[in-house]
N, C-alpha and C positions, 0 to 999 in steps of 0.2 A: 392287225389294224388295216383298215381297207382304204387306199390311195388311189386316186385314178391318176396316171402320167399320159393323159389322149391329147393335152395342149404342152408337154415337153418339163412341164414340173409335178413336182410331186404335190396333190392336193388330196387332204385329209377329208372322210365324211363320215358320219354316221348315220342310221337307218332305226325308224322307230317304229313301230305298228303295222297297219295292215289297212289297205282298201285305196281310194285315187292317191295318183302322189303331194304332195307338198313342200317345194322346196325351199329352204330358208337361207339367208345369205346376212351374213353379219355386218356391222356396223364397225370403222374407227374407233377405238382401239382395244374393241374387247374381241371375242372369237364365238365361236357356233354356241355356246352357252348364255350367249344377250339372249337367243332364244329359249333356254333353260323350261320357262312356266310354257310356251306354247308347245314345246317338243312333248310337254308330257300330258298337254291335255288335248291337241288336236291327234295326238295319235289314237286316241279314241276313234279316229273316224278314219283317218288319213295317214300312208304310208310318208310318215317326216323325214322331209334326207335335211340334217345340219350340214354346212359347210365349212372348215378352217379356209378362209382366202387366203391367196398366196400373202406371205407375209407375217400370218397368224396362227396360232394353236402349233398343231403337228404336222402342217403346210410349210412348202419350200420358201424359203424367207432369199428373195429377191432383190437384190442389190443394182442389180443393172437398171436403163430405163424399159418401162414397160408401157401399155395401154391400158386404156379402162375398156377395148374387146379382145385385149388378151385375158381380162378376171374374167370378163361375159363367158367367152370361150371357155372357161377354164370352166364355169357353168356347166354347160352345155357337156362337156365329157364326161363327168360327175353324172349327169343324165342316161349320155349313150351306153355308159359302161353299167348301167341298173337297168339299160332295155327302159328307161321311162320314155313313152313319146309324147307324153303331154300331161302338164302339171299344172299345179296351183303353186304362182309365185310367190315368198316373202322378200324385199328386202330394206335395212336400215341404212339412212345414210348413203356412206357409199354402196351399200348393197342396193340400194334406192336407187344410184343410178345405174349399176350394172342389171337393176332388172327394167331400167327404163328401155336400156338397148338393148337388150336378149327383147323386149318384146316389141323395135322397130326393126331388130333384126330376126328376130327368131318367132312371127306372132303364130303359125301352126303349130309351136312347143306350147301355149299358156292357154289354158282356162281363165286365168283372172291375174292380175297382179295386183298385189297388196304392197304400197312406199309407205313406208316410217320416214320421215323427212320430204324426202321427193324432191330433194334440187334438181334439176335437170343441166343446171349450166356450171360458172366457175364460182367460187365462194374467195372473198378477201380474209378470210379466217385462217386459210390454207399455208400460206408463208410461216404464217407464225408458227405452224405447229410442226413442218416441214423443220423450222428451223431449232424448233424446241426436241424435236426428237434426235435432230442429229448432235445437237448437244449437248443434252443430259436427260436420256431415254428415264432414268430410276426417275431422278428428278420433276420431269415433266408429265407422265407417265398418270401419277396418280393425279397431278391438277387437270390433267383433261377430261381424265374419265370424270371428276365430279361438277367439270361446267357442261356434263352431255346431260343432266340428272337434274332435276330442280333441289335446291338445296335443302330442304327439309328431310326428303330423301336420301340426301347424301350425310346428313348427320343426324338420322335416322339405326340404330343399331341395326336393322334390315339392311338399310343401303350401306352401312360399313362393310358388314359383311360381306357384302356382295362383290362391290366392289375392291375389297381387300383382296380376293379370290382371285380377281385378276393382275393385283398387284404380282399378286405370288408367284403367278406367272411370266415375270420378267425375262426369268431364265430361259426363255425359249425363244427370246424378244430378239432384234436387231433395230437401231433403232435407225438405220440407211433405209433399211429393207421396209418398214415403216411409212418413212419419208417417200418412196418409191411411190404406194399405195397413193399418198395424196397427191403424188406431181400426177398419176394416172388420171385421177378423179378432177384435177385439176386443168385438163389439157383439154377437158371433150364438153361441147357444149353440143344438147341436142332440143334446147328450146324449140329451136325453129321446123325440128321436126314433131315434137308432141300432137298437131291437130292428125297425123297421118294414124298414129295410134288406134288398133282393131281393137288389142286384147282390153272387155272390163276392167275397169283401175278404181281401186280405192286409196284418197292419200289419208295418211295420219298424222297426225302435228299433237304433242302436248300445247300444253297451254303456255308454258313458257318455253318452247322451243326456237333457238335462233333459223330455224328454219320454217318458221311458220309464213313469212309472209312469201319465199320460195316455193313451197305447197300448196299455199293458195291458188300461184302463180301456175300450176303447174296442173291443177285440175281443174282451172277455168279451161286450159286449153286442149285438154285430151277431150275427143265428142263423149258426151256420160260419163265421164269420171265425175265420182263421191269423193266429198271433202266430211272428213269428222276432226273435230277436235278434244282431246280427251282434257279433261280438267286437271290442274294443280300438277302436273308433270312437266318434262323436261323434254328432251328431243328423244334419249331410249327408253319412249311412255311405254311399248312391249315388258321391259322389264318393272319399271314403275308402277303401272295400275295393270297386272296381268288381265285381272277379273273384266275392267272395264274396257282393256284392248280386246281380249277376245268376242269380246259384247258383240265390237263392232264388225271385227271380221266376220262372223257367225251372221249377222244380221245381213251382211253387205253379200257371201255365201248364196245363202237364203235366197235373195232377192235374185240372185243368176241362175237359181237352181242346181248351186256347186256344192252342199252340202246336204252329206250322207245321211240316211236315216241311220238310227243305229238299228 
């Protein structure tokens, strides 16, 4: 299994296809498989690196306090270590903001970044689930995955499934290490730097996304960032409406001149 340790823990990746890179970065509290339908159709064009972030999948699960640019960083070595020197970013959520600052700190690495959510700043949501995971990870666990998901979705036999997939997953879980992820995501607000932002930005927002009116908020102020909104989903509309997320990547692509002919 291939780990990169270039920022001091062990982070998981895996590698899909062939041709520019494309790096995908997960979301609360699922792991590099929120990505699942885009890993297997953009690699059609595009060499996919999935990420486990620390904390997640087969990633060193982190109990101490950490940063949201020690994940960035942890990005970035993932990178160095595949020789990529300039990608196509995804990220959900918290991967939203770790590719907010990979691309005010790192804008020479990106061709474009693409946020699923896109908060830039601190969320009043974040205690609660800090506080929910360190006290009953089984417990809490599967009620967050199904407030990330519009609910049809979620008792949908597709969204059971899916999200049961991650249930199953628990075994690999801590749910400190968890908690860590959101005090990181919680501590760094980079509102005030978004108008500095070079790299192309597209945000996404389901339609019923609690972070829709943060994405708004966040591609008023990047100069030319694309605002789309995907219909009748939730905040992980990547995994909800694959068909009509990748619509808009491809589209948004296109319009940079970042997608490959086949």
């Amino acid at each position: 299994m291939p780990y990169s340790q270039a920022n001091g823990v062990d982070i998981w990746y895996e590698v899909k296809g062939d041709g520019p890179a494309m790096v995908l970065v997960h979301a609360n509290p699922f792991d590099h498989d929120l990505w699942l339908y885009q890993t297997v159709h953009f690699s059609t064009w595009f060499t996919v690196v999935g990420i486990d972030i620390r904390g997640y999948g087969r990633s060193s699960k982190v109990t101490r306090p950490f940063a949201l640019m020690d994940m960035a960083e942890d990005v970035v070595g993932v990178m160095k270590d595949l020789e990529i020197d300039h990608a196509v970013l995804g990220g959900c959520s918290v991967g939203s903001g770790i590719a907010i600052m990979l691309g005010l700190e790192y804008p020479e690495l990106f061709d474009a970044i693409i946020l699923v959510g896109g908060n830039s700043g601190v969320s009043s949501r974040y205690q609660s689930r800090i506080d929910g995971y360190r006290k009953d990870l089984g417990g809490y666990h599967i009620k967050h995955l199904r407030e990330l998901v519009a609910p049809a979705f979620a008792d949908s036999p597709l969204g059971r499934h899916l999200l049961d997939m991650w249930v199953e997953r628990e075994p690999r879980l801590k749910g400190e290490a968890i908690a860590q992820v959101f005090m990181a995501g919680n501590h760094t607000d980079n509102t005030d730097r978004l108008p500095t932002m070079t790299v192309p930005t597209l945000v996404i927002n389901g339609e019923l996304d609690h972070s829709l009116p943060a994405g708004k908020r966040t591609a008023s102020l990047i100069p030319g960032a694309m605002h789309k909104v995907l219909p009748a989903t939730g905040h992980a509309c990547c995994l909800e409406d694959p068909a009509g997320f990748d619509r808009l990547v491809i589209e948004f692509l296109q319009f940079h001149n970042l997608m490959p002919a086949l």
